[in-house]
C-alpha beads as a LAMMPS data file, in Angstrom:
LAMMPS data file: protein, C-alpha beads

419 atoms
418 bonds

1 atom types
1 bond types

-500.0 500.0 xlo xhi
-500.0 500.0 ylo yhi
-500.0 500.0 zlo zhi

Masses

1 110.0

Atoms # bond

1 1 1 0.000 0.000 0.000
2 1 1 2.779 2.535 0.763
3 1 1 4.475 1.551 -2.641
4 1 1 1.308 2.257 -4.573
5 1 1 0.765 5.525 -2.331
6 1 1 4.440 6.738 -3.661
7 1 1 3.913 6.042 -6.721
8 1 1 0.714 7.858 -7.133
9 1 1 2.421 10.611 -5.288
10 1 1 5.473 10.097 -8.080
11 1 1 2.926 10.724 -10.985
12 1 1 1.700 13.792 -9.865
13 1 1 3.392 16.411 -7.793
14 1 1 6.344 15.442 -5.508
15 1 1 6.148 15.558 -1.821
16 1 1 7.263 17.900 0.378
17 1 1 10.886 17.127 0.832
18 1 1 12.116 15.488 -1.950
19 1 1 11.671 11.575 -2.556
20 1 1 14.167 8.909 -1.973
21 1 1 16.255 7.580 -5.222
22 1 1 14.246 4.238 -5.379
23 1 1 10.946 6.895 -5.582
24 1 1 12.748 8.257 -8.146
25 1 1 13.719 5.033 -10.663
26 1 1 10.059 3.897 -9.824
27 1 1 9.071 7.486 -11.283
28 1 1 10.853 6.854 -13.986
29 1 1 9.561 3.654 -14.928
30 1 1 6.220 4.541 -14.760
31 1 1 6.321 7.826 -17.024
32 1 1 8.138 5.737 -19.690
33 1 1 5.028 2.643 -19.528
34 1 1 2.826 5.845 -19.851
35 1 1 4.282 7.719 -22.381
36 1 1 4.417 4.308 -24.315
37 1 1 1.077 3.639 -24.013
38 1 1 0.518 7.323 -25.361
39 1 1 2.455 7.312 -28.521
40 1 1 0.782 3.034 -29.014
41 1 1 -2.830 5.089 -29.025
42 1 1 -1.570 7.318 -31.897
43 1 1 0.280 5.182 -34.227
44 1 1 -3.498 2.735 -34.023
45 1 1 -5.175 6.080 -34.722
46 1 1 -3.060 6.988 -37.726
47 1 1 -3.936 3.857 -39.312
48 1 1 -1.668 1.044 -38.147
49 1 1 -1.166 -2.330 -40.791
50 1 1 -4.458 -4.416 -40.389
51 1 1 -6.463 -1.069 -39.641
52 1 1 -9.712 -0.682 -41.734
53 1 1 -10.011 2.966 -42.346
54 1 1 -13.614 4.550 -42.761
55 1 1 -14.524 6.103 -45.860
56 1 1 -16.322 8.481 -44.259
57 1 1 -13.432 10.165 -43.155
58 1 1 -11.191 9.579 -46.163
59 1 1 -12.944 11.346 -48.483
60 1 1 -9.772 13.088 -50.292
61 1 1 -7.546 10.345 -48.900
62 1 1 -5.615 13.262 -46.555
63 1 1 -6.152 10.776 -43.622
64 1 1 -4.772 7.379 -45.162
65 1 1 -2.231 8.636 -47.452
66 1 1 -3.310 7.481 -50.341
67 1 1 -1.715 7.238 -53.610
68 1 1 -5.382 6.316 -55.181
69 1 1 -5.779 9.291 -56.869
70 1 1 -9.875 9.456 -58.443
71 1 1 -10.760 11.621 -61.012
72 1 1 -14.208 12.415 -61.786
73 1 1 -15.859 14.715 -64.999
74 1 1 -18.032 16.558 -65.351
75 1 1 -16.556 18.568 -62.196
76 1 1 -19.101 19.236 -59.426
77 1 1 -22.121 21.238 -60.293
78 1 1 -21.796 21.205 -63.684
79 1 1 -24.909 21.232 -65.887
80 1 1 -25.611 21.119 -69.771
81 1 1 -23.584 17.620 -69.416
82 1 1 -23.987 15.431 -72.611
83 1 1 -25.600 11.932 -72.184
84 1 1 -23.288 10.106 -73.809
85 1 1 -19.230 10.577 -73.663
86 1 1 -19.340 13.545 -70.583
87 1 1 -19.343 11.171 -68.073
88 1 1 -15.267 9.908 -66.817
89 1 1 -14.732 8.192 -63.932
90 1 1 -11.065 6.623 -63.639
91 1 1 -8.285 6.309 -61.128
92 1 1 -4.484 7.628 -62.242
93 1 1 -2.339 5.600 -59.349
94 1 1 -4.656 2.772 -58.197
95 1 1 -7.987 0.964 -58.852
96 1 1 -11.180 1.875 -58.847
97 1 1 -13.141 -0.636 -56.466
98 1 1 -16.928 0.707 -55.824
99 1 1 -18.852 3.050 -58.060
100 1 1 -22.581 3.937 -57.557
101 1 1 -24.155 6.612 -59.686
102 1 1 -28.250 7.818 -58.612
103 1 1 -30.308 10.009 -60.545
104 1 1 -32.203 13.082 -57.840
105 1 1 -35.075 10.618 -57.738
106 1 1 -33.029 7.729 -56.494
107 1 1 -32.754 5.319 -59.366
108 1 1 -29.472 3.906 -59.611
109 1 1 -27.813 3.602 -62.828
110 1 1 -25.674 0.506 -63.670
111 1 1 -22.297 0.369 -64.950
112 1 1 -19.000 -1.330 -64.761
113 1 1 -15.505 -1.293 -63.674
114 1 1 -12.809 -1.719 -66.389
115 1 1 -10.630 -5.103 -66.032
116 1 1 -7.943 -3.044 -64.737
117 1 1 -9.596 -1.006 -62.068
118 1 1 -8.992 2.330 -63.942
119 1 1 -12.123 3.195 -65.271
120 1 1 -15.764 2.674 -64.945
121 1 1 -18.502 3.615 -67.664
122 1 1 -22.495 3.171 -67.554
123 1 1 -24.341 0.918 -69.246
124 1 1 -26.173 2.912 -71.215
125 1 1 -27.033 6.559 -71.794
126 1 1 -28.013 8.827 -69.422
127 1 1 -31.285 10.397 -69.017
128 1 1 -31.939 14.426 -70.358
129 1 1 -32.709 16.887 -67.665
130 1 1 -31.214 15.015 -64.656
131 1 1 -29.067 15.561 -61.659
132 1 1 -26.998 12.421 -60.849
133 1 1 -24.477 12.161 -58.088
134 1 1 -21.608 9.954 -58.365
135 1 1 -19.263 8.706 -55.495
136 1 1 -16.078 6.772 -56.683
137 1 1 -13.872 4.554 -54.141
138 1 1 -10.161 3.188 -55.224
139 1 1 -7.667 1.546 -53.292
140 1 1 -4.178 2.127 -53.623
141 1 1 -1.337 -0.880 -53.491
142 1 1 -0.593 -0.482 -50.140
143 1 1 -4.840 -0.943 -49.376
144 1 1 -5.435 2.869 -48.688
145 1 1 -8.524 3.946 -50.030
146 1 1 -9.924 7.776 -50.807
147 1 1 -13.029 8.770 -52.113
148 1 1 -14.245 11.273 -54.212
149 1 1 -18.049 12.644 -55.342
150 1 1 -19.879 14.782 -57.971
151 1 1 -22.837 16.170 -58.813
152 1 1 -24.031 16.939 -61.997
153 1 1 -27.267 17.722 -64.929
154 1 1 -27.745 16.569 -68.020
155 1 1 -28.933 18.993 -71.062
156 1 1 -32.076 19.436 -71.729
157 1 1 -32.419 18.773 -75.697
158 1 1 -33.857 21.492 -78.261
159 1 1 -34.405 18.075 -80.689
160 1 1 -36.047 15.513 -80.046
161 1 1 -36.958 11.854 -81.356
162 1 1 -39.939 9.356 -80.858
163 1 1 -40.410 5.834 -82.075
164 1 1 -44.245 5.135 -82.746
165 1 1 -45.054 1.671 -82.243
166 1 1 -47.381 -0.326 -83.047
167 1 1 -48.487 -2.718 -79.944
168 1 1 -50.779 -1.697 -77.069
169 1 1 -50.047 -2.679 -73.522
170 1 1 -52.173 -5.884 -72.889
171 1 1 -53.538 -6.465 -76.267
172 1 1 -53.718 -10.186 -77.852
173 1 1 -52.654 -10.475 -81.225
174 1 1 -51.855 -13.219 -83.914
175 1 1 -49.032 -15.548 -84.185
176 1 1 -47.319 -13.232 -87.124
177 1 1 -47.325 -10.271 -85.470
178 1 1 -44.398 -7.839 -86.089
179 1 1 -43.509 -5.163 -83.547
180 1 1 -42.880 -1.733 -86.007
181 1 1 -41.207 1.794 -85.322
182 1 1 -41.025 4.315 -86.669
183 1 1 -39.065 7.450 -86.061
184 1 1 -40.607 10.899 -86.230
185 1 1 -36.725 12.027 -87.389
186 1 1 -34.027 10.342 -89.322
187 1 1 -32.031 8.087 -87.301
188 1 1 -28.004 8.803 -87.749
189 1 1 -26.877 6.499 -84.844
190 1 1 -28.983 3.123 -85.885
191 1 1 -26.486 0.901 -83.602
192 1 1 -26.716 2.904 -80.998
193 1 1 -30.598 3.274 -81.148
194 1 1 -30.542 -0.614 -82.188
195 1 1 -28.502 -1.110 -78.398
196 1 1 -31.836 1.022 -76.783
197 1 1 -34.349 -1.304 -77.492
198 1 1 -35.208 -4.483 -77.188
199 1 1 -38.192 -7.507 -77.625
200 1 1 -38.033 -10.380 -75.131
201 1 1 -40.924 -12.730 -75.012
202 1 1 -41.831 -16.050 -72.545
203 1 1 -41.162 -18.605 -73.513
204 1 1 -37.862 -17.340 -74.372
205 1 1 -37.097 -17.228 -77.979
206 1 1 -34.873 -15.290 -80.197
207 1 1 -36.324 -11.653 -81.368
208 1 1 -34.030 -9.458 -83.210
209 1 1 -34.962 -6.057 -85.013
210 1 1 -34.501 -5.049 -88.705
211 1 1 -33.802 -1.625 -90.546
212 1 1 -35.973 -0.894 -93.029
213 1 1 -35.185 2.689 -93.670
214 1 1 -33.625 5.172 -91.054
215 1 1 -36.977 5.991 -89.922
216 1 1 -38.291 2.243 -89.799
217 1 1 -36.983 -0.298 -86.803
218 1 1 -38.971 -4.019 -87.395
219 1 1 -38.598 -7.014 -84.887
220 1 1 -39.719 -10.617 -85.157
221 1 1 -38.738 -13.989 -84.351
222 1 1 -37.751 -16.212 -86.924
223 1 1 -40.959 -18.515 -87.399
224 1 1 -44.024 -17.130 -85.930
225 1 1 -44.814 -16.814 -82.729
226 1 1 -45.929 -19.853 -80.722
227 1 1 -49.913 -19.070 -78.716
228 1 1 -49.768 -17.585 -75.404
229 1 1 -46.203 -16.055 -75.838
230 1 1 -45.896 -13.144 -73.671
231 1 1 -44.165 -10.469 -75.276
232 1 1 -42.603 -7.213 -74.073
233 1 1 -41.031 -4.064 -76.010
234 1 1 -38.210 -2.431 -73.825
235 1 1 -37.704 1.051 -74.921
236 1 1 -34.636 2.997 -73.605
237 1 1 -34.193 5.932 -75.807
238 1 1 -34.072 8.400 -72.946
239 1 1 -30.525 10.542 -73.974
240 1 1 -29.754 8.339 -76.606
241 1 1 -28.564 10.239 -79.441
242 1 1 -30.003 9.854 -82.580
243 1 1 -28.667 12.188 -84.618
244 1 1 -26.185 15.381 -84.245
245 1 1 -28.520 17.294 -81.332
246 1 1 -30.996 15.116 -81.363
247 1 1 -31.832 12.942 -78.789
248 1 1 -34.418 10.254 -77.774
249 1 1 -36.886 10.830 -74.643
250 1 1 -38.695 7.290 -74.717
251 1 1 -38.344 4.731 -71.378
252 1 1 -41.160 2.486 -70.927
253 1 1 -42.407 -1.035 -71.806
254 1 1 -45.074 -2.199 -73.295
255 1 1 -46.586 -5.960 -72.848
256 1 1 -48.761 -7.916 -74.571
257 1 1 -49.700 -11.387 -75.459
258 1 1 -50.028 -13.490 -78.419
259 1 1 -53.601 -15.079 -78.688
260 1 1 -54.406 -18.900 -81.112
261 1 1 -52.647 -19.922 -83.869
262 1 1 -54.196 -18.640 -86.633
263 1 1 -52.845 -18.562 -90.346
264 1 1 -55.203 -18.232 -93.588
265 1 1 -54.476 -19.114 -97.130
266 1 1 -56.202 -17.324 -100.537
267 1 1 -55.530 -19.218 -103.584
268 1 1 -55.633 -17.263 -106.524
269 1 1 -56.648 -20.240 -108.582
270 1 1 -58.749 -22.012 -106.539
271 1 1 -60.705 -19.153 -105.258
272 1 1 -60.632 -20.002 -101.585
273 1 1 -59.354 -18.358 -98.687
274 1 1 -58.515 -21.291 -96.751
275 1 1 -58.362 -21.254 -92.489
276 1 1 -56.264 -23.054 -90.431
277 1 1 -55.851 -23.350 -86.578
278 1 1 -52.616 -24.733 -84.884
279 1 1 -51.670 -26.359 -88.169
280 1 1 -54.769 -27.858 -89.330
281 1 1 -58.003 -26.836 -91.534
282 1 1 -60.229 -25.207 -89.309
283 1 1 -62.542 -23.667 -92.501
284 1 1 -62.968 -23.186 -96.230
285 1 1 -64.532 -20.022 -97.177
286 1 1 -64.997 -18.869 -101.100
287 1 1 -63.463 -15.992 -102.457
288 1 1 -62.520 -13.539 -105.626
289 1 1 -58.917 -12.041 -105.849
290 1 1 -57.598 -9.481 -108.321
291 1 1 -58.879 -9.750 -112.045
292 1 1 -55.360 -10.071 -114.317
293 1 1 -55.315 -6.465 -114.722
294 1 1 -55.118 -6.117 -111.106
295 1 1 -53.475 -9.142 -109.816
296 1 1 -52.919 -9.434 -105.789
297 1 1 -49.602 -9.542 -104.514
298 1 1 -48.314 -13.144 -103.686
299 1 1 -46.843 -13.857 -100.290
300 1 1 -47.361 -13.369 -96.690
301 1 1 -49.463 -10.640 -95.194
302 1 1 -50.145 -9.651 -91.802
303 1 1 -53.646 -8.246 -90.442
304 1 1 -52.859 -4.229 -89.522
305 1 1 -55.990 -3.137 -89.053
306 1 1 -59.508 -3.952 -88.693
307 1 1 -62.630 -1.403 -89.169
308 1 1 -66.241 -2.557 -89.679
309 1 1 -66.934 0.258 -92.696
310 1 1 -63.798 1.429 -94.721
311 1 1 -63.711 3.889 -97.091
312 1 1 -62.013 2.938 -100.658
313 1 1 -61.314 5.100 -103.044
314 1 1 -59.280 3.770 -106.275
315 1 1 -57.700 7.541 -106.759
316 1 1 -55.499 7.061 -103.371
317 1 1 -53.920 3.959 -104.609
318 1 1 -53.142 5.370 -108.232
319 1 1 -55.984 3.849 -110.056
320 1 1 -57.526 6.956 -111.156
321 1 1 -61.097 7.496 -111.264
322 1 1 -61.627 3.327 -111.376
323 1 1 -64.153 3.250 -107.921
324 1 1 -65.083 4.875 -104.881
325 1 1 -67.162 2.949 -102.312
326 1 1 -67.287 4.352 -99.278
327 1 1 -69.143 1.952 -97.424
328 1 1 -66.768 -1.500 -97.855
329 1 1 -67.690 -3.533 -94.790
330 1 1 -65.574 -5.499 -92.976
331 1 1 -62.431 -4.663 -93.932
332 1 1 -58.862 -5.832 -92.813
333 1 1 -55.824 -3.848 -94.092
334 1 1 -53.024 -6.362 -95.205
335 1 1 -50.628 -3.689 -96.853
336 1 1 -49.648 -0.304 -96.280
337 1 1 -50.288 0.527 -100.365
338 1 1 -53.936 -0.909 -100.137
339 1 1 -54.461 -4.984 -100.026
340 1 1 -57.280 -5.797 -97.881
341 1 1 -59.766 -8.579 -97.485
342 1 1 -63.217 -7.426 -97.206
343 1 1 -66.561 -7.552 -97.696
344 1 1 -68.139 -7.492 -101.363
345 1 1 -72.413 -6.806 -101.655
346 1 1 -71.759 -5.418 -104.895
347 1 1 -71.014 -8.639 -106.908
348 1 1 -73.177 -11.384 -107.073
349 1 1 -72.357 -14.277 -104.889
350 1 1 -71.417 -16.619 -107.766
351 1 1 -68.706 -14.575 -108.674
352 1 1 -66.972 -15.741 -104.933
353 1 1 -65.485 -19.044 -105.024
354 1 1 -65.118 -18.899 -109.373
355 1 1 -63.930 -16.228 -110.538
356 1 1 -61.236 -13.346 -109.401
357 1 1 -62.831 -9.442 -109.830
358 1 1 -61.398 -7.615 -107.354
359 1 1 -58.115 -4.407 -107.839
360 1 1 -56.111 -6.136 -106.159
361 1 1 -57.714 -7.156 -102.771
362 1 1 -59.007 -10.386 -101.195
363 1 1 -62.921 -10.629 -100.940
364 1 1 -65.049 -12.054 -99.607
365 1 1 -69.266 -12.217 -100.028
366 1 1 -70.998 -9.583 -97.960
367 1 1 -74.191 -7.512 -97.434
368 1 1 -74.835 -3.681 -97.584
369 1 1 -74.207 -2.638 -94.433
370 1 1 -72.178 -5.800 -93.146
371 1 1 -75.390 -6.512 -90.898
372 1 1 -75.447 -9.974 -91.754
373 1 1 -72.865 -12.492 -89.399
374 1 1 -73.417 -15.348 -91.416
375 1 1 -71.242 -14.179 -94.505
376 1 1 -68.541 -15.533 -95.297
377 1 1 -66.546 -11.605 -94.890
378 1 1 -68.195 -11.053 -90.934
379 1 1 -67.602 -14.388 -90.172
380 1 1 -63.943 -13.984 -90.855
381 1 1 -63.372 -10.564 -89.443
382 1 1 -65.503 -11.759 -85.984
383 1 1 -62.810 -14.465 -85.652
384 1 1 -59.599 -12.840 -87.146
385 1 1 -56.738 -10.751 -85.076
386 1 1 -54.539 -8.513 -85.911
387 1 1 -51.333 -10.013 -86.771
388 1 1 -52.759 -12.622 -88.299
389 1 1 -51.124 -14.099 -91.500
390 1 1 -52.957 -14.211 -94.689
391 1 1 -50.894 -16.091 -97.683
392 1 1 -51.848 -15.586 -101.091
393 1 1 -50.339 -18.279 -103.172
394 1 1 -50.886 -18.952 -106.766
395 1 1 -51.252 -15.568 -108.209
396 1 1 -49.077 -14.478 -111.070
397 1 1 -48.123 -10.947 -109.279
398 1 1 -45.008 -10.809 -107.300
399 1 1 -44.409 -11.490 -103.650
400 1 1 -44.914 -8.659 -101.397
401 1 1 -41.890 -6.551 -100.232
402 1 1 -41.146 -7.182 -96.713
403 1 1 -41.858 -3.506 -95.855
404 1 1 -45.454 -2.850 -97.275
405 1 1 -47.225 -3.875 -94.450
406 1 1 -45.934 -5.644 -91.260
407 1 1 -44.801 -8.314 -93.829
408 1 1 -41.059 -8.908 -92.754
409 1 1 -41.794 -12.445 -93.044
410 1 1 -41.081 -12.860 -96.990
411 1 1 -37.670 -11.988 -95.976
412 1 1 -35.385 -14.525 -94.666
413 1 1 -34.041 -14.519 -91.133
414 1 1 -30.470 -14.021 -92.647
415 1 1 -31.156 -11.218 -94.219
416 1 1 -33.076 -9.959 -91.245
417 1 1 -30.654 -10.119 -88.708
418 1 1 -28.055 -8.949 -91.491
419 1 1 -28.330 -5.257 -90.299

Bonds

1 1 1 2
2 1 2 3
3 1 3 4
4 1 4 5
5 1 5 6
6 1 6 7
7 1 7 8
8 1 8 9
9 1 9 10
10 1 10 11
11 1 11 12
12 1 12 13
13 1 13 14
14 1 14 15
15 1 15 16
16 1 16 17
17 1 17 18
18 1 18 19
19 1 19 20
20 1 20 21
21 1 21 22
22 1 22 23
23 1 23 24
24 1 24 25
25 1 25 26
26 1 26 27
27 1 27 28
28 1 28 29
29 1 29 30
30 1 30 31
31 1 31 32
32 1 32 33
33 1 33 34
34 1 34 35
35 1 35 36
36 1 36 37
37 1 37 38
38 1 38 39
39 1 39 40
40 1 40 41
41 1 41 42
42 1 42 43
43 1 43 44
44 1 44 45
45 1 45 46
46 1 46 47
47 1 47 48
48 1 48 49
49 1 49 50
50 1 50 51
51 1 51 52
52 1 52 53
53 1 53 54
54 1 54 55
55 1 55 56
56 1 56 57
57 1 57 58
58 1 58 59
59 1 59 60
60 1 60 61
61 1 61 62
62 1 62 63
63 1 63 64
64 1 64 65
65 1 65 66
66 1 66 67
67 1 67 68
68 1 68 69
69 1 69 70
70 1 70 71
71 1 71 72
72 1 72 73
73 1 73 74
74 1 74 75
75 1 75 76
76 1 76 77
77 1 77 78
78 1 78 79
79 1 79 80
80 1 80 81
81 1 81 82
82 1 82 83
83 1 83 84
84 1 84 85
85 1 85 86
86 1 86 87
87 1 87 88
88 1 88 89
89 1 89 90
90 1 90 91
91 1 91 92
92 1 92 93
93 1 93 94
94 1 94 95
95 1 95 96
96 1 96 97
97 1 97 98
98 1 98 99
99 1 99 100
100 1 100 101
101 1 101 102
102 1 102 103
103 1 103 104
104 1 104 105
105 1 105 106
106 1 106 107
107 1 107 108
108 1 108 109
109 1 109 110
110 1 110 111
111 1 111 112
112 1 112 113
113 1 113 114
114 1 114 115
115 1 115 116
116 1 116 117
117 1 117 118
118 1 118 119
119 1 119 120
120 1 120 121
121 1 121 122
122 1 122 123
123 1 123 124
124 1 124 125
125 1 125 126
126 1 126 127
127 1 127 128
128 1 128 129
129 1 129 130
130 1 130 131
131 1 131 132
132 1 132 133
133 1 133 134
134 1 134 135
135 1 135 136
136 1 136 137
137 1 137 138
138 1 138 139
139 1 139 140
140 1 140 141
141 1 141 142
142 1 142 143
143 1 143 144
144 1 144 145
145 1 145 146
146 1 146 147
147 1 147 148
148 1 148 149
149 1 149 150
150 1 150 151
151 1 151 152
152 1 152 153
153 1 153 154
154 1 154 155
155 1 155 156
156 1 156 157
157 1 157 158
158 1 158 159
159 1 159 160
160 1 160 161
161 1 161 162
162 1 162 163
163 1 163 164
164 1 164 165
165 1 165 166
166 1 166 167
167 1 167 168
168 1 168 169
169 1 169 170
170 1 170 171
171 1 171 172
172 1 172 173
173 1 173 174
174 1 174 175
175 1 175 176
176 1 176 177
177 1 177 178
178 1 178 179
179 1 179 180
180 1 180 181
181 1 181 182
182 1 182 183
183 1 183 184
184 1 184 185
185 1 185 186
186 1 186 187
187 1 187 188
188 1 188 189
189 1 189 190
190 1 190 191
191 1 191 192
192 1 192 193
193 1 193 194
194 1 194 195
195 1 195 196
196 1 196 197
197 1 197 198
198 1 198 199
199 1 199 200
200 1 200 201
201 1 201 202
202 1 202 203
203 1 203 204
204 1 204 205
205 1 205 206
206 1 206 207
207 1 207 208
208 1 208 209
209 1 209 210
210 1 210 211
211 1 211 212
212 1 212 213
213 1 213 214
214 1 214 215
215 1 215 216
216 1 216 217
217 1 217 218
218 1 218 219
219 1 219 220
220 1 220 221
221 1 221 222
222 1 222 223
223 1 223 224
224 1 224 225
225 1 225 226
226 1 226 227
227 1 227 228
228 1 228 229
229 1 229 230
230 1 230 231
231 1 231 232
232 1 232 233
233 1 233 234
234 1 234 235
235 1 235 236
236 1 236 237
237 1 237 238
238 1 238 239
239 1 239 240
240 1 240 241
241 1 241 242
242 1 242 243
243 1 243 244
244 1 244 245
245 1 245 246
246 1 246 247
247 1 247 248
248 1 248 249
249 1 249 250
250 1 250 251
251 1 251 252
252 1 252 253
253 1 253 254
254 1 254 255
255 1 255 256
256 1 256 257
257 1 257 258
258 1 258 259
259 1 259 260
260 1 260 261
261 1 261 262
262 1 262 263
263 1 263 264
264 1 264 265
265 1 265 266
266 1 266 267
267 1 267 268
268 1 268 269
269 1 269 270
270 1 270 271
271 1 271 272
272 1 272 273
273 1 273 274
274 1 274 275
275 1 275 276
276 1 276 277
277 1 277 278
278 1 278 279
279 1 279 280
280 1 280 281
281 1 281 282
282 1 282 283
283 1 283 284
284 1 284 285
285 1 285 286
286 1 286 287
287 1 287 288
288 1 288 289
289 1 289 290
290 1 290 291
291 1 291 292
292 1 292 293
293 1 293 294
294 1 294 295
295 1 295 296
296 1 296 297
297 1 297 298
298 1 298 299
299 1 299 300
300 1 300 301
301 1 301 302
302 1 302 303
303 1 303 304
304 1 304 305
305 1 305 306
306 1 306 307
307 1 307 308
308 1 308 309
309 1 309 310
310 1 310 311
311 1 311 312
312 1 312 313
313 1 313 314
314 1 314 315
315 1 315 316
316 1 316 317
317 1 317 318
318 1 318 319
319 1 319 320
320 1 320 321
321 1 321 322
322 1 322 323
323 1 323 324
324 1 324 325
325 1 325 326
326 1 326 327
327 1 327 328
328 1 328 329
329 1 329 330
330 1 330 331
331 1 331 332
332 1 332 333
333 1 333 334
334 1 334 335
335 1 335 336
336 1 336 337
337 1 337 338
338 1 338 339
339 1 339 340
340 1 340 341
341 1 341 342
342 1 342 343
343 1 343 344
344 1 344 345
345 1 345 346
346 1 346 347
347 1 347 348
348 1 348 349
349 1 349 350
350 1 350 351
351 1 351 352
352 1 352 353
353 1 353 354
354 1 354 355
355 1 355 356
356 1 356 357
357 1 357 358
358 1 358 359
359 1 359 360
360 1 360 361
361 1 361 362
362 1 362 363
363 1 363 364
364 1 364 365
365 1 365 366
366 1 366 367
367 1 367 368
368 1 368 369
369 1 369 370
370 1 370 371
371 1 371 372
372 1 372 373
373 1 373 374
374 1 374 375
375 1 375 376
376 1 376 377
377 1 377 378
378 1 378 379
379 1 379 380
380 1 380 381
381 1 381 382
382 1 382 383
383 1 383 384
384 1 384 385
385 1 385 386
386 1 386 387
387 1 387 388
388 1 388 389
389 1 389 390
390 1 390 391
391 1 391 392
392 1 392 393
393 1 393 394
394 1 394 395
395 1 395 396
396 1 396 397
397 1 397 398
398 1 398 399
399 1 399 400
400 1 400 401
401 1 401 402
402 1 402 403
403 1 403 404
404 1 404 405
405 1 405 406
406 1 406 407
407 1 407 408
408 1 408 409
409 1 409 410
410 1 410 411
411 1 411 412
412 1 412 413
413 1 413 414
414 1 414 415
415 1 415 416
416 1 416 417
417 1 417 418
418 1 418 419
């Protein structure tokens, strides 16, 4: 007790009267185990081997001595920043080893680090009128790390570029339905715009897309598409450049489903159009195809449109003054230059099933009016979809080009997926 009395006495101020010399080498002693103790609490502090060192406080790497030096553009609070190319994220004297990038509304945007560890790029293109903040992390060879963070906005585009398609969210259609763009504006950058969208379907199966002009973006499978497929068009044109200053604004998708299987066949010769489900003859109905002046286009056609009264008028499909009935009935648009099937009142029903009369179209017998569902024409529109396929075989015209209409399918899948 009187030892640990002089000591305590030692530490702090000495005693009246000096102390004797063991008091003194005990003194000593216990100023040096202190002091060591001391300088052993600030070496751990300044980041000691097997010390983890919070990023938190290492922000500019002052406090680990890093060598990781992070460089990020555009600089903080920059704005007018392109959506493609602005964006650099790298590390001069170490790797890069975590890099998350959020838009103001917290959704992340992906990207990746280079093999190397020097860079990291996003995936894809970033949106137009957004702040993002970055925050890079990179480690240094001796396993400091530093951090470094930026804030940014896009530009807001004077140009801008839409794809109209053709689907609607939820809809059924046919097994040879084609998903169709088209661009409101030229499209300069197709890969690029290619890269922004996409067609997946369940079950899986391979969709790619075809260039038909630079205004005209077509995807399809390679045989049609089996019943009950769900299918989905990704768009992700939002900042994707299009052309010099122009940029897309699209992000969405849009689902739908594909209904039966049903394909039809008109023969020119035998004056039938011919109905099959899932592979087999489901119905035989009689019809009249173009007259040899004005011979149908061979080939396969897909169902674009259906409207219960269509207005035909020879003059809009350069036929001069030849007719002009604006009360067809039942009509299903198979081209974009004017092949239809439809309803016919105006010819006898002989004429359907024997002989070929029409400009051009497929018909089918019909009343004024299209009042009557036992026809052969309402029958056939009450059970047809869009994106069904009609093949007309047999006539001496030429086969359809693969861009009037949805009709891709005359083209084969190496040439498709050629561009």
């Amino acid at each position: 007790m009187i030892t640990r009395q002089t000591a305590g006495a030692a530490i702090g101020t000495a005693p009246a009267g000096g102390t004797s010399g063991r008091s003194r080498r005990s003194t000593k002693g216990l100023l040096a185990l202190a002091l060591g103790a001391v300088l052993l609490g600030a070496t751990a502090c300044g980041g000691s081997a097997g010390a983890q060192p919070n990023d938190s406080k290492h922000a500019s790497g002052s406090a680990t001595g890093s060598q990781a030096g992070v460089s990020i553009l555009p600089k903080n609070g920059a704005t007018g920043v392109d959506t493609t190319g602005a964006l650099k994220v790298s590390a001069a004297k170490g790797k890069l080893t975590k890099v998350t990038m959020a838009s103001a509304d917290g959704a992340t945007v992906d990207g990746a680090i280079s093999a190397d560890g020097s860079s990291w790029i996003p995936s894809a293109a970033l949106h137009t009128g957004t702040r993002y903040t970055v925050a890079a992390t990179a480690t240094d060879t001796a396993g400091h790390s530093t951090v470094q963070r930026s804030s940014f906005t896009t530009l807001k585009p004077s140009a801008v570029n839409y794809g109209v398609f053709n689907v609607d969210p939820g809809a059924t259609y046919g097994v040879g339905m084609e998903v169709s763009l088209n661009f409101n504006k030229p499209v300069a950058d197709q890969a690029a715009v290619r890269k922004a969208i996409t067609v997946t379907a369940s079950p899986q199966v391979d969709v790619q897309g075809h260039w038909f002009s630079n205004q005209r973006l077509d995807f399809r499978p390679e045989n049609y598409w089996a019943p009950g497929t769900k299918v989905t068009l990704h768009l992700r044109l939002n900042g994707v450049k299009t052309a010099p200053g122009v940029y897309g604004q699209q992000s969405k998708d849009v689902s739908f489903t594909i209904g039966r299987s049903q394909t039809s066949v008109a023969d020119n010769t035998a004056h039938t159009l011919k109905i099959y489900r899932n592979g087999s003859l489901y119905k035989t109905l009689p019809a009249s195809l173009g007259d040899p002046q004005h011979t149908t286009y061979n080939g396969k056609m897909v169902i674009m449109e259906k409207d219960p009264v269509v207005d035909m008028d020879s003059r809009t499909v350069g036929l001069g003054n030849s007719y002009h009935i604006k009360d067809v009935p039942h009509g299903m648009r198979l081209s974009t230059s004017g092949t239809f099937v439809h309803g016919n009142y105006w010819r006898p029903v002989s004429v359907f099933g024997s002989e070929n009369t029409s400009h051009g179209c497929v018909g089918l017998h019909d009343v004024k009016g299209g009042g009557a569902p036992s026809t052969p024409a309402a029958w056939f529109y009450a059970n047809s979809l869009i994106g069904d396929v009609v093949q007309v075989v047999n006539s001496p015209d030429k086969t359809i080009a693969p861009d009037n209409g949805w009709n891709g399918w005359n083209m084969p899948w190496s040439q498709w997926t050629a561009n």
